[in-house]
Backbone as CSV, one residue per row, in Angstrom:
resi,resn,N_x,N_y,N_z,CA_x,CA_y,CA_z,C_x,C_y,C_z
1,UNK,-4.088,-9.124,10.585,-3.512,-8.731,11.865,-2.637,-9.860,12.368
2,UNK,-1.335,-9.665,12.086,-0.410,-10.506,13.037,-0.644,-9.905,14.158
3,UNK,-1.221,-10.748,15.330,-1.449,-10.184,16.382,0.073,-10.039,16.947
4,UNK,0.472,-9.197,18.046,1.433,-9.256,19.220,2.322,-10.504,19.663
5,UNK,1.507,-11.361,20.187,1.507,-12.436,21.082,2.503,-12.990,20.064
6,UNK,1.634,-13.424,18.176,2.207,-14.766,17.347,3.489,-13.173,16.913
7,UNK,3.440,-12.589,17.131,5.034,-11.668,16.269,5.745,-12.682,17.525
8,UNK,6.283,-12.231,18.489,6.922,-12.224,19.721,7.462,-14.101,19.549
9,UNK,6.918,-14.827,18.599,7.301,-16.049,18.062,8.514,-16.245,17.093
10,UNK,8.315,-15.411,17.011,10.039,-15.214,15.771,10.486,-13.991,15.823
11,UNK,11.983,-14.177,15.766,12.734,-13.354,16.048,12.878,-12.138,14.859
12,UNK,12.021,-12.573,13.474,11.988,-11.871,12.139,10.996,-10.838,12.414
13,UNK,9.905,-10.918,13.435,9.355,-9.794,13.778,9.507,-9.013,14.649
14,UNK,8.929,-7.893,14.312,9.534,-6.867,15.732,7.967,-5.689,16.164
15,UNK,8.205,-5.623,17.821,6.772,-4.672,17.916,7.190,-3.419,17.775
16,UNK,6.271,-2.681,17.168,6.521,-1.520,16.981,6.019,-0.266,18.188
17,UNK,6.213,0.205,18.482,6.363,1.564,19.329,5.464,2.697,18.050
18,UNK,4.224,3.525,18.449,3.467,4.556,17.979,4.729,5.611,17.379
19,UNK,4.376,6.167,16.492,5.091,7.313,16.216,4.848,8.826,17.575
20,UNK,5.618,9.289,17.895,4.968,10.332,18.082,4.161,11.360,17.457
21,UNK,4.796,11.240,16.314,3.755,11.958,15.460,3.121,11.151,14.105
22,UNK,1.658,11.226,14.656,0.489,10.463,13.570,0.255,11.074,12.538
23,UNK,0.787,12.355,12.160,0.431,13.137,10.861,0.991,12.534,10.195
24,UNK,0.652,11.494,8.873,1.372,10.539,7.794,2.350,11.739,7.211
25,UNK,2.046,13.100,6.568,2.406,14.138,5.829,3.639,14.841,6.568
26,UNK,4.067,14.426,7.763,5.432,14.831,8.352,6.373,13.731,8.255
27,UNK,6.021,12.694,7.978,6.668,11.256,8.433,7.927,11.487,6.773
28,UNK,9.099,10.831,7.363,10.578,10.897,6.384,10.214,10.381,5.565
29,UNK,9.906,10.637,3.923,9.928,9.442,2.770,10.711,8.266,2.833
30,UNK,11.249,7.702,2.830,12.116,6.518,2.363,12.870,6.665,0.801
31,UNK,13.842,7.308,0.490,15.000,7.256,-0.849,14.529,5.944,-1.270
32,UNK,13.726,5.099,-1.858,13.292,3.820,-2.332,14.335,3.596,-3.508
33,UNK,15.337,2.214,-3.052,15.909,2.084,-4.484,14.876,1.071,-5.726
34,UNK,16.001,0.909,-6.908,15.456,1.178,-8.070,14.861,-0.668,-7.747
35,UNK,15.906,-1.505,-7.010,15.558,-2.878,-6.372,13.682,-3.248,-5.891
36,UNK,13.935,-1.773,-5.090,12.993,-2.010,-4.471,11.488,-1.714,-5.034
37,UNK,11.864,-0.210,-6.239,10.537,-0.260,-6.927,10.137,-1.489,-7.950
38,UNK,11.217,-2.243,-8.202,11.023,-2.894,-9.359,10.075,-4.356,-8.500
39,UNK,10.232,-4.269,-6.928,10.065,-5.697,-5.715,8.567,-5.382,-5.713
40,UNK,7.852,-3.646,-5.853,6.914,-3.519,-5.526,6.074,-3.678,-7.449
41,UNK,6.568,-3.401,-8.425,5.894,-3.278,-10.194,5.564,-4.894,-9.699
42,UNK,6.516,-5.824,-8.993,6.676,-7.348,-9.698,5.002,-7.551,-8.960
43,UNK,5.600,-7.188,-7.539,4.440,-7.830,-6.794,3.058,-7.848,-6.815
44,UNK,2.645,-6.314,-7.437,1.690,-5.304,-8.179,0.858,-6.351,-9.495
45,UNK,2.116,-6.859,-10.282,1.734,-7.402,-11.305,1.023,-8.619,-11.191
46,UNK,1.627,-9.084,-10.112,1.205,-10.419,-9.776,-0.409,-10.779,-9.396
47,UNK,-0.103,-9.916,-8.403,-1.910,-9.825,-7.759,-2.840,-9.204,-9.371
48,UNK,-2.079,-8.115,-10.100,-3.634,-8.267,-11.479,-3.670,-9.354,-12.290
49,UNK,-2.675,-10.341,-11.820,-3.208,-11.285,-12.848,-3.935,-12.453,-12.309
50,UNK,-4.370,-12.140,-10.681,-5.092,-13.134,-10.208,-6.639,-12.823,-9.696
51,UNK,-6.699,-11.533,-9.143,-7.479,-10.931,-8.595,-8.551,-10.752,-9.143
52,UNK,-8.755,-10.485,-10.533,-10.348,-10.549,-11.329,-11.150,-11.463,-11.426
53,UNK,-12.019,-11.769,-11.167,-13.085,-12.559,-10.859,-13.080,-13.436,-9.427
54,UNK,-11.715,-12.680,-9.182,-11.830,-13.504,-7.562,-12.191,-12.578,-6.038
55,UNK,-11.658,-11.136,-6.020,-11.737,-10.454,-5.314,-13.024,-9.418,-5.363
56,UNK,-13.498,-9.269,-4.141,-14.651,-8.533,-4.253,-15.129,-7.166,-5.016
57,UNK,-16.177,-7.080,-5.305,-16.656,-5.622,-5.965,-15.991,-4.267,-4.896
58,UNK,-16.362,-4.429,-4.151,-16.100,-3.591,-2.588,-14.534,-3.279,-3.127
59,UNK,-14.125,-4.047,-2.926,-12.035,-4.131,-2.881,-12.063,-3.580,-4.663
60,UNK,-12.733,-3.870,-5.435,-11.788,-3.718,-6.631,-12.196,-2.381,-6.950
61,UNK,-13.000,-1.691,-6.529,-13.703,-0.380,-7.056,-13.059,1.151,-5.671
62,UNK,-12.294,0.107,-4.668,-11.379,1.118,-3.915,-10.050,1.006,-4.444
63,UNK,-9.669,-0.192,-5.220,-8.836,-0.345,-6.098,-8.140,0.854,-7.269
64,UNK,-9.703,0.648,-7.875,-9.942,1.867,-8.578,-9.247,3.507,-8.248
65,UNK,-10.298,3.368,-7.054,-10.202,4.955,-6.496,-8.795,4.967,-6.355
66,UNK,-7.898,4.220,-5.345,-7.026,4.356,-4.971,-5.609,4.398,-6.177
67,UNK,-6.272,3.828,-6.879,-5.092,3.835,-8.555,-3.566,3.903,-7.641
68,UNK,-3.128,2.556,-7.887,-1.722,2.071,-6.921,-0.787,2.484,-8.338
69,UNK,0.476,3.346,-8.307,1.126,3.128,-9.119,1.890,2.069,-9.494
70,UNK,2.163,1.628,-10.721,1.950,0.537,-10.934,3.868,-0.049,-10.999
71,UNK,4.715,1.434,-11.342,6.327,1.315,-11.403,7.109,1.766,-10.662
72,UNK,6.277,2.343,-9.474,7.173,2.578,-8.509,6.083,2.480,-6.415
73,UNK,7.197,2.581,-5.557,6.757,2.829,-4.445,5.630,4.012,-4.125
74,UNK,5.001,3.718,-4.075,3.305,5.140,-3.730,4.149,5.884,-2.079
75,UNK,3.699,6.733,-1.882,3.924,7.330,-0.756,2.691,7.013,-0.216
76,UNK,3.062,7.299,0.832,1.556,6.749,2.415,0.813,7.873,2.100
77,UNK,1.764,9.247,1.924,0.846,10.310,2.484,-0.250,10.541,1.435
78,UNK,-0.382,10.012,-0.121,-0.923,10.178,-1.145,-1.763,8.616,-1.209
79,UNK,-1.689,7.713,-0.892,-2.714,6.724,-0.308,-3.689,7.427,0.535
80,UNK,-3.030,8.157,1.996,-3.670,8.281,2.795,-5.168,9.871,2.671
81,UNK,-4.281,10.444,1.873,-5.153,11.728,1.461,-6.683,10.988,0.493
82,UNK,-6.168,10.139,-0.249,-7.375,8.950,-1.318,-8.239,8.583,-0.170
83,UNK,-7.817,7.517,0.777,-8.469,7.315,1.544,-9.875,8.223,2.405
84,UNK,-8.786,9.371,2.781,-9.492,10.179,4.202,-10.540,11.163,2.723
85,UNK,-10.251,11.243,1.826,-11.754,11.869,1.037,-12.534,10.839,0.683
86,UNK,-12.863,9.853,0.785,-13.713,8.973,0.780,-14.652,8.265,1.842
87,UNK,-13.444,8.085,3.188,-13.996,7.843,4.170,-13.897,8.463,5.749
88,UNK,-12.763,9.188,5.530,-12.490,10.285,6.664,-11.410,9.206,7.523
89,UNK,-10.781,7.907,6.960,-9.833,6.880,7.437,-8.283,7.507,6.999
90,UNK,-7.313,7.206,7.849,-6.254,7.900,7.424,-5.331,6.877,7.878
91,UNK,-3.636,7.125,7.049,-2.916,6.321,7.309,-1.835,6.883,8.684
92,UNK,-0.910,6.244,8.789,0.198,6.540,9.612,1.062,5.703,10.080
93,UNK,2.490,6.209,9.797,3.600,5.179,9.716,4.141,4.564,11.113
94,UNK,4.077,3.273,10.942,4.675,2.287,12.135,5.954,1.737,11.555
95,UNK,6.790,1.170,12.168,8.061,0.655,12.115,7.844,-0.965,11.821
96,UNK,7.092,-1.278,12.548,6.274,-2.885,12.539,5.071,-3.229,13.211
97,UNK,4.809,-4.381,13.427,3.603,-4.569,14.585,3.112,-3.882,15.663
98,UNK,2.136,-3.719,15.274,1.669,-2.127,16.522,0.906,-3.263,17.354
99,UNK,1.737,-2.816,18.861,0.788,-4.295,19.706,-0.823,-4.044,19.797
100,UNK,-1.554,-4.818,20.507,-2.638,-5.122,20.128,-3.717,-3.709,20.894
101,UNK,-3.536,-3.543,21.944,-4.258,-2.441,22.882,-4.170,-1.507,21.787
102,UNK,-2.501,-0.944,21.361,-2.428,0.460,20.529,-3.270,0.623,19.584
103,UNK,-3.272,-0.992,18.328,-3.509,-0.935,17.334,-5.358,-0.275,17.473
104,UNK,-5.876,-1.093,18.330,-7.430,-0.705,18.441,-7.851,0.547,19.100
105,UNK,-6.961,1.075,19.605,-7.046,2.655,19.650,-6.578,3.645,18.621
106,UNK,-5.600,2.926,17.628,-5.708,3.922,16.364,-6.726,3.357,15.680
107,UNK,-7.506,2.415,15.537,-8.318,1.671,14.632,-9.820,2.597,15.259
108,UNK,-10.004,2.751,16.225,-10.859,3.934,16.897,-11.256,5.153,16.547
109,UNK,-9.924,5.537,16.274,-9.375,7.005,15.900,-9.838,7.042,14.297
110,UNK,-10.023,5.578,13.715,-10.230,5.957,11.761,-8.696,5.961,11.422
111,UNK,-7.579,5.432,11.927,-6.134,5.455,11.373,-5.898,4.181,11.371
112,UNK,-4.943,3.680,10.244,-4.598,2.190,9.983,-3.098,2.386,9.975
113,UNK,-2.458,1.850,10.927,-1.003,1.233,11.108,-0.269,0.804,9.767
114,UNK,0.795,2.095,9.008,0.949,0.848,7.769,2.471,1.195,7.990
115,UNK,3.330,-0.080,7.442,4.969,-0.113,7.468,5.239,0.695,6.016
116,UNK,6.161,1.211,6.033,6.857,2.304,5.122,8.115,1.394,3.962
117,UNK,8.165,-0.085,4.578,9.314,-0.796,3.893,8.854,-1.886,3.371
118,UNK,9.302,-2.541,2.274,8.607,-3.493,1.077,10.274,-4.619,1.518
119,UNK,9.262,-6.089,1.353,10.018,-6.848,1.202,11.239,-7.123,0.522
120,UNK,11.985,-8.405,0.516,13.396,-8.272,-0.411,12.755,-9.155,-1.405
121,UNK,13.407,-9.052,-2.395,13.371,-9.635,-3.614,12.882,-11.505,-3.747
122,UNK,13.652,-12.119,-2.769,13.987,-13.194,-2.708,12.508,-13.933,-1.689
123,UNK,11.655,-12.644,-1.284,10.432,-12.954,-0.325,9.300,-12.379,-1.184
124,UNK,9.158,-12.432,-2.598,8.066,-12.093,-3.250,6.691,-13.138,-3.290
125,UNK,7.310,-14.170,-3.226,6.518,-15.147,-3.177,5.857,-15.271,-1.185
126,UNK,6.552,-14.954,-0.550,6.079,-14.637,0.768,7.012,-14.279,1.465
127,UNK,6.673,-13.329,2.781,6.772,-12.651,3.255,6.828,-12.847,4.621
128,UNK,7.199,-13.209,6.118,6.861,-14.074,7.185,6.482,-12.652,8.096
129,UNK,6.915,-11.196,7.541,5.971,-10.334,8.555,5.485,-9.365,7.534
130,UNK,4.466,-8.552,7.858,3.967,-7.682,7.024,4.652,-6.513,6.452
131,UNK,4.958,-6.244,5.780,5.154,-5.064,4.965,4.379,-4.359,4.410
132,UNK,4.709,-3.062,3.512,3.648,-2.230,3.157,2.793,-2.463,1.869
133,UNK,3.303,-3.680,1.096,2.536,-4.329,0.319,1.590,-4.932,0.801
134,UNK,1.557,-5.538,1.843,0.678,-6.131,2.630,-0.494,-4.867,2.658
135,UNK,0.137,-4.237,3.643,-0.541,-3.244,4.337,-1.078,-2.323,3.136
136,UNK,-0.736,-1.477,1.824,-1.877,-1.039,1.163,-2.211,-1.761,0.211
137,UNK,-2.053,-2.560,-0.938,-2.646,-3.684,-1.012,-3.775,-4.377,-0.658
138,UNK,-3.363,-4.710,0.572,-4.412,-5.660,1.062,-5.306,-4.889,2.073
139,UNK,-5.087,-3.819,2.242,-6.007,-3.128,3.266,-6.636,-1.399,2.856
140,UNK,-5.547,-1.157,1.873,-6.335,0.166,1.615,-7.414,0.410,0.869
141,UNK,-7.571,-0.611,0.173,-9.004,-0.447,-1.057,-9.793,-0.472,0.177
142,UNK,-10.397,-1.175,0.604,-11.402,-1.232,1.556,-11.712,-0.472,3.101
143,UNK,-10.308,0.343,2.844,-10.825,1.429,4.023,-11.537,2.959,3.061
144,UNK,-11.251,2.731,2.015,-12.088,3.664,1.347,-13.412,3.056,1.284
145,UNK,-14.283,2.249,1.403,-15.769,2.026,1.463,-16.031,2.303,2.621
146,UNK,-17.643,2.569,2.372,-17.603,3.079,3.047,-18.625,2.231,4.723
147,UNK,-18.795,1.239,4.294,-19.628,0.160,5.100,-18.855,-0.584,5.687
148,UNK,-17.516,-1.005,4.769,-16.308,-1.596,5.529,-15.882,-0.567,6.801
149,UNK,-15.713,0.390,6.296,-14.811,1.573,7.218,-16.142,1.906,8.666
150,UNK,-17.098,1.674,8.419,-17.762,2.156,9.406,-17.592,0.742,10.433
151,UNK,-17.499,-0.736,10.081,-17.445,-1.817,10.873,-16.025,-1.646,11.025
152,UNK,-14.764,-1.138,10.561,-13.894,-1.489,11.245,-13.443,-0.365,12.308
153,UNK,-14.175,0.531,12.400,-14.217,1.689,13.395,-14.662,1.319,14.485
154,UNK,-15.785,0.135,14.688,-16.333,0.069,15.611,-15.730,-1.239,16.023
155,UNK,-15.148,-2.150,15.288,-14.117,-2.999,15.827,-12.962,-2.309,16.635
156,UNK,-12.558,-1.199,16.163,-11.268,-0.535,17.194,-12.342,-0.229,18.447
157,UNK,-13.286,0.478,18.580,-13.644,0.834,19.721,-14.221,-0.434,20.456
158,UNK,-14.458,-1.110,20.346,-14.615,-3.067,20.994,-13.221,-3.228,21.785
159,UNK,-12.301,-3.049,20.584,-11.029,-3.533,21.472,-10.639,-2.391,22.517
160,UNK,-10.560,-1.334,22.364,-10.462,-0.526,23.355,-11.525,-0.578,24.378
161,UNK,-12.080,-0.962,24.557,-13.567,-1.485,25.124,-12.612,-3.120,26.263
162,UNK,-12.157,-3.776,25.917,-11.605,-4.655,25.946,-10.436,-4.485,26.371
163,UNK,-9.859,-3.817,26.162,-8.425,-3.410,27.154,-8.593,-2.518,28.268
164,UNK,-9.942,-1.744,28.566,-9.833,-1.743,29.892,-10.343,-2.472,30.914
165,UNK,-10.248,-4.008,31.037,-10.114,-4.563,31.888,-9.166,-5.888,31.121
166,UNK,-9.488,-7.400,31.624,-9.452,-8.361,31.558,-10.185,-9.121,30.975
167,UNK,-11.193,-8.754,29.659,-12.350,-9.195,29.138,-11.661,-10.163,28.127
168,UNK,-12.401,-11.562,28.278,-11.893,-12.377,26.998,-11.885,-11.630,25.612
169,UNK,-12.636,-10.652,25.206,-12.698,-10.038,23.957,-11.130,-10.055,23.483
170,UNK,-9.796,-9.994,24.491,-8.522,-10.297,23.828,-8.519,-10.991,23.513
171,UNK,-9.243,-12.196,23.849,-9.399,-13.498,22.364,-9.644,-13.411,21.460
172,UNK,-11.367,-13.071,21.898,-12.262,-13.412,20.646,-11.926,-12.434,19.303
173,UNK,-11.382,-10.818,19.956,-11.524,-9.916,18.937,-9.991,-10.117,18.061
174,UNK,-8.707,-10.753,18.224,-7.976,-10.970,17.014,-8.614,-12.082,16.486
175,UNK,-9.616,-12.869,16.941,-10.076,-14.119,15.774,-11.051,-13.690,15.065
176,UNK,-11.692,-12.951,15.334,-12.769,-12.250,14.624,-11.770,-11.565,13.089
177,UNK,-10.391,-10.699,13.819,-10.257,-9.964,12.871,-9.224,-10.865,11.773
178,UNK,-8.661,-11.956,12.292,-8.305,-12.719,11.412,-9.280,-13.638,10.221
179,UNK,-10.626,-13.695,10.822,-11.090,-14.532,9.481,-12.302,-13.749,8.835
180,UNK,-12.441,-12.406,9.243,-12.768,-11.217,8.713,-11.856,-10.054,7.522
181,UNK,-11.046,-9.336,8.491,-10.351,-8.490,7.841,-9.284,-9.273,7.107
182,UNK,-8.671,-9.950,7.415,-7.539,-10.235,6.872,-8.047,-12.284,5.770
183,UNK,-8.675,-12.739,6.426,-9.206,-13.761,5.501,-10.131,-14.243,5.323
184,UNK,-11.317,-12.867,5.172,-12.717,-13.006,5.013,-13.150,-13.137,3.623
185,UNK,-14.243,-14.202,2.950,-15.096,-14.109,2.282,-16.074,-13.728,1.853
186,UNK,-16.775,-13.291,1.111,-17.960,-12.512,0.732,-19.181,-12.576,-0.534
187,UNK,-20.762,-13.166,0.016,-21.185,-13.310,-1.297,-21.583,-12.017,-2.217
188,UNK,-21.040,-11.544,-3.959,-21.034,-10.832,-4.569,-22.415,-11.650,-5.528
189,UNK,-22.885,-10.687,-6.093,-24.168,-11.270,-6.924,-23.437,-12.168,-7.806
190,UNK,-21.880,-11.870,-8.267,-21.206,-12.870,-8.987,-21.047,-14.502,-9.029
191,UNK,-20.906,-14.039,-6.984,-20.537,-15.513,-6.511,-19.498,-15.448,-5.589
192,UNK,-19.019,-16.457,-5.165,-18.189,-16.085,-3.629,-16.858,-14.841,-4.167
193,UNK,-16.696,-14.256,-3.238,-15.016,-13.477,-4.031,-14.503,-13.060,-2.389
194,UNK,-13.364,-12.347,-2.669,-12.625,-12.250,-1.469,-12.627,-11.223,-1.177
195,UNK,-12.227,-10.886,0.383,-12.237,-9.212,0.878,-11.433,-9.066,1.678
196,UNK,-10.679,-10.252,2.402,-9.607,-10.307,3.255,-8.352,-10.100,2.639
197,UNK,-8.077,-9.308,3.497,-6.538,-8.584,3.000,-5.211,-9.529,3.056
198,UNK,-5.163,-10.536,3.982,-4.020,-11.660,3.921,-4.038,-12.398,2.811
199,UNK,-5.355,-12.106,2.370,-5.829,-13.343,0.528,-5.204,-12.382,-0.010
200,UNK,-5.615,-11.085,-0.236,-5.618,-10.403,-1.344,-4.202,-10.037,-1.873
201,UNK,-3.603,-10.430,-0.716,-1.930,-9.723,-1.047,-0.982,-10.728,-1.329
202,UNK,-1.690,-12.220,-1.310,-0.813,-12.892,-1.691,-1.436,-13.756,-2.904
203,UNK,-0.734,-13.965,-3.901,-1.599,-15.021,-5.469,-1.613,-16.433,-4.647
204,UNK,-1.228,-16.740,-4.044,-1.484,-18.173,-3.656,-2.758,-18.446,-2.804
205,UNK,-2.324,-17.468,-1.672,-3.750,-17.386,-0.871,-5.361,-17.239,-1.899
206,UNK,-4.835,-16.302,-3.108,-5.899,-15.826,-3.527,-6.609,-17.062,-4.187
207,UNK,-5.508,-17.706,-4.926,-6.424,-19.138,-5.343,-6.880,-20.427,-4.708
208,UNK,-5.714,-19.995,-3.661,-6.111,-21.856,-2.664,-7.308,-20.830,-2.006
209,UNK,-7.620,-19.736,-1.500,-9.125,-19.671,-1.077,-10.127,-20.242,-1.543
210,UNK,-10.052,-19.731,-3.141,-11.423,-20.242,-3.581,-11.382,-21.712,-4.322
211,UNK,-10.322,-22.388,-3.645,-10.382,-23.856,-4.480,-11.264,-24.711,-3.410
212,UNK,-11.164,-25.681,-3.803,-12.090,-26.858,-3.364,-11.158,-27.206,-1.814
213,UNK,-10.153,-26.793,-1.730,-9.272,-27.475,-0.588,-10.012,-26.654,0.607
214,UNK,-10.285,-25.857,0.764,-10.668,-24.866,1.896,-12.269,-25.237,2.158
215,UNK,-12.536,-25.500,3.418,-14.000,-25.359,3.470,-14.544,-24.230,3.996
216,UNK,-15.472,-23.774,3.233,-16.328,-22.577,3.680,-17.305,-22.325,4.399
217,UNK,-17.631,-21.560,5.589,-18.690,-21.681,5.762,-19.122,-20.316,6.506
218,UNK,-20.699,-20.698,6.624,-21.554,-19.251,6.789,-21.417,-18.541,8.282
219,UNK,-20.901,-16.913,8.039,-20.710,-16.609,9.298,-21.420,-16.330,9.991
220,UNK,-20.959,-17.048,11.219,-22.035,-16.916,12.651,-20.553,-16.190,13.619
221,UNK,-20.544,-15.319,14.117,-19.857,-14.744,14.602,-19.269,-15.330,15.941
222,UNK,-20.240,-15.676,16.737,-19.867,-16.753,17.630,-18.782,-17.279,17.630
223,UNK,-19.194,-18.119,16.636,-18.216,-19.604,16.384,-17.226,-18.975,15.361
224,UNK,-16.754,-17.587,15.082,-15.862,-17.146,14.701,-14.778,-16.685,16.084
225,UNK,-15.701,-16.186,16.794,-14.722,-15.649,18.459,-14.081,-16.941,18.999
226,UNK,-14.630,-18.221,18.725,-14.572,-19.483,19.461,-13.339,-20.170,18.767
227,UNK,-12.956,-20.023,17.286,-12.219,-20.571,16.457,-10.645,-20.210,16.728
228,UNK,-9.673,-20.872,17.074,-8.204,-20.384,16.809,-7.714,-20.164,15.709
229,UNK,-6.643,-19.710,15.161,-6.156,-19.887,13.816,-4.913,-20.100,14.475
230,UNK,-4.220,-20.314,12.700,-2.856,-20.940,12.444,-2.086,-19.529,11.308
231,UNK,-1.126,-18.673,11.762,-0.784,-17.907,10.737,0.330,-18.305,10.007
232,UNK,0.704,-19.172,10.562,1.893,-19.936,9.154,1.614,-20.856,8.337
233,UNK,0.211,-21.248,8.107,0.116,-21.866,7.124,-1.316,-21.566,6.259
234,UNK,-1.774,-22.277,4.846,-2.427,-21.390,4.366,-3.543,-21.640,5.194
235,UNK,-5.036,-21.038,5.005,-6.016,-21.483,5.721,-6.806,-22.543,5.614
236,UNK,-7.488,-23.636,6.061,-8.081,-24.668,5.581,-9.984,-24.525,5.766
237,UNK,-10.073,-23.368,6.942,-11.365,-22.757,6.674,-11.661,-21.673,6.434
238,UNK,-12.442,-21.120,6.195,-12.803,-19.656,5.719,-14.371,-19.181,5.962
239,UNK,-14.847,-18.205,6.685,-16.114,-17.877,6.791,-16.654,-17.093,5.693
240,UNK,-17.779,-16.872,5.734,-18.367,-16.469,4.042,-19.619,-14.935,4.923
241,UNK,-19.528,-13.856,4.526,-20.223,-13.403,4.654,-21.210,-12.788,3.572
242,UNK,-22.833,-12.718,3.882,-23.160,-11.921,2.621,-23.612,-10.442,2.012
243,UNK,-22.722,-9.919,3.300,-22.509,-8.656,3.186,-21.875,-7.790,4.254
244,UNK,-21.438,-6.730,3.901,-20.591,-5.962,4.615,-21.478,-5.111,5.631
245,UNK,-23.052,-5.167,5.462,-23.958,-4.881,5.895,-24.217,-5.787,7.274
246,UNK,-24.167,-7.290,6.346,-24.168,-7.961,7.628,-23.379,-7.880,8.656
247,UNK,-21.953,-8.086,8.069,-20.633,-8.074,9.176,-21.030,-6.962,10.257
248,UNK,-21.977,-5.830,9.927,-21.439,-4.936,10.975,-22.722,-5.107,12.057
249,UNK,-23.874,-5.735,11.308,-25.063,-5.777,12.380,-24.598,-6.814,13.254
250,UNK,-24.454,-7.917,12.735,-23.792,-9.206,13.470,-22.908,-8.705,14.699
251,UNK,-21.954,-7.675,14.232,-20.766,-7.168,14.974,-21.236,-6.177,16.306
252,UNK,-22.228,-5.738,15.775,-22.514,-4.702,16.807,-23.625,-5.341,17.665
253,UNK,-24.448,-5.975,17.483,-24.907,-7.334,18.559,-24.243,-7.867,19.268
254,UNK,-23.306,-8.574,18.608,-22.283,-9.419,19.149,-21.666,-8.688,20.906
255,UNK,-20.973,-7.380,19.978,-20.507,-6.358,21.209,-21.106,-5.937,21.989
256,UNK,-22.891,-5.780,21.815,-23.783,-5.485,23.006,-24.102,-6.538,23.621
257,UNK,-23.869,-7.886,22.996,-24.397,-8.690,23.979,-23.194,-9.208,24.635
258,UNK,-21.785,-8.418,24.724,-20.621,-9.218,25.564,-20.193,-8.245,26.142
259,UNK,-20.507,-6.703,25.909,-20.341,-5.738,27.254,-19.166,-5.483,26.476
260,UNK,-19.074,-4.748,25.244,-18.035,-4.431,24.685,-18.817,-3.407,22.994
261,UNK,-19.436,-2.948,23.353,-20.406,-2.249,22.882,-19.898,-0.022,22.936
């Protein structure tokens, strides 16, 4: 989640405005040129040659389900149909950054905000706002599980919980979802692997996570609401959870005991 606030920092991002219409299956294809499928095979390729033994069971077995084509641009609406028979989660097209109130009222709803346009050529190696590589990539395997999908349902209804008043939860809940959803850790009977979608979509992130440079440590949710981050550079900590089980008991405590429940 590039939150709102850090887009509104550079002029390369832009907020996006809701569609009027959330049905993914009405939304205009995009004519994808041949540039652009070849921006999405490269990028595709990249992440399988890093991702095995590093990324979680959870992520690689929605992986599976989701079978990303591998030579050209996927359509949303055929992601999103994979998805919603697995977990009843659905997609729907944004232009860019869906500000923060909206996003947790479609995140409520079981719908995930995804951009329809893939980086340029010359930004394979990174990217400074999200695109839809980002966005299914790094976020659709895991809205098909089904333990993930039930904690991030109840994260949208927190934040909507949270936007009707003045409740710090506008803090705590993009830091939560930054070193959770987007650069969370996870113990697999294997051994640590990844589940955060900002790792997963990029090969660099994916290895400086699990190198020795990053320190890890065990999540206490707390001192996850309490933590700032930095989104322009890589991460230097990372929380570790040991299960997706946990994340959501932790989570749903958390929210009863801050009146956001």
């Amino acid at each position: 989640m590039y939150t709102a606030d850090a887009a509104l920092e550079r002029a390369d991002m832009k907020l996006s405005a809701l569609p009027s219409e959330l049905d993914i299956h009405r939304a205009v294809v995009p004519d994808y040129t041949d540039i652009e499928n070849h921006t999405w095979a490269t990028l595709l390729a990249n992440q399988w040659a890093v991702l095995p033994g590093r990324a979680c069971n959870e992520f690689l077995a929605g992986l599976a389900l989701i079978d990303f084509p591998k030579e050209h641009i996927p359509r949303l609406a055929d992601i999103s149909d994979r998805i919603e028979a697995a977990t009843g989660w659905r997609l729907t097209r944004v232009d860019g950054i869906v500000p923060d109130k909206e996003f947790f009222e479609l995140l409520a709803q079981r719908i995930f905000p995804s951009t329809d346009f893939i980086r340029k050529p010359e930004e394979i190696g990174y990217t400074p706002a999200p695109d839809m590589f980002h966005d299914l990539l790094g976020h659709a395997p895991l809205l098909s599980n089904p333990r993930f999908a039930s904690f991030f349902e109840r994260f949208g209804r927190a934040g909507v919980k949270a936007f009707e008043s003045e409740h710090p939860g506008r803090v705590w809940l993009p830091r939560i979802y930054w070193y959770t959803v987007e650069f969370g850790l996870i113990r697999n009977p294997e051994g640590l692997r990844i589940y955060g979608a900002g790792i997963l979509s990029s090969p660099n992130e994916v290895l400086y996570s699990l190198s020795e440079q990053t320190r890890k440590v065990d999540f206490d949710i707390g001192l996850v609401a309490e933590t700032p981050y930095d989104i322009w550079h890589m991460q230097d900590q990372l929380f570790v959870i040991d299960s997706f089980d946990q994340l959501e008991h932790e989570f749903a405590r958390w929210t009863e005991e801050n009146g956001l429940a």
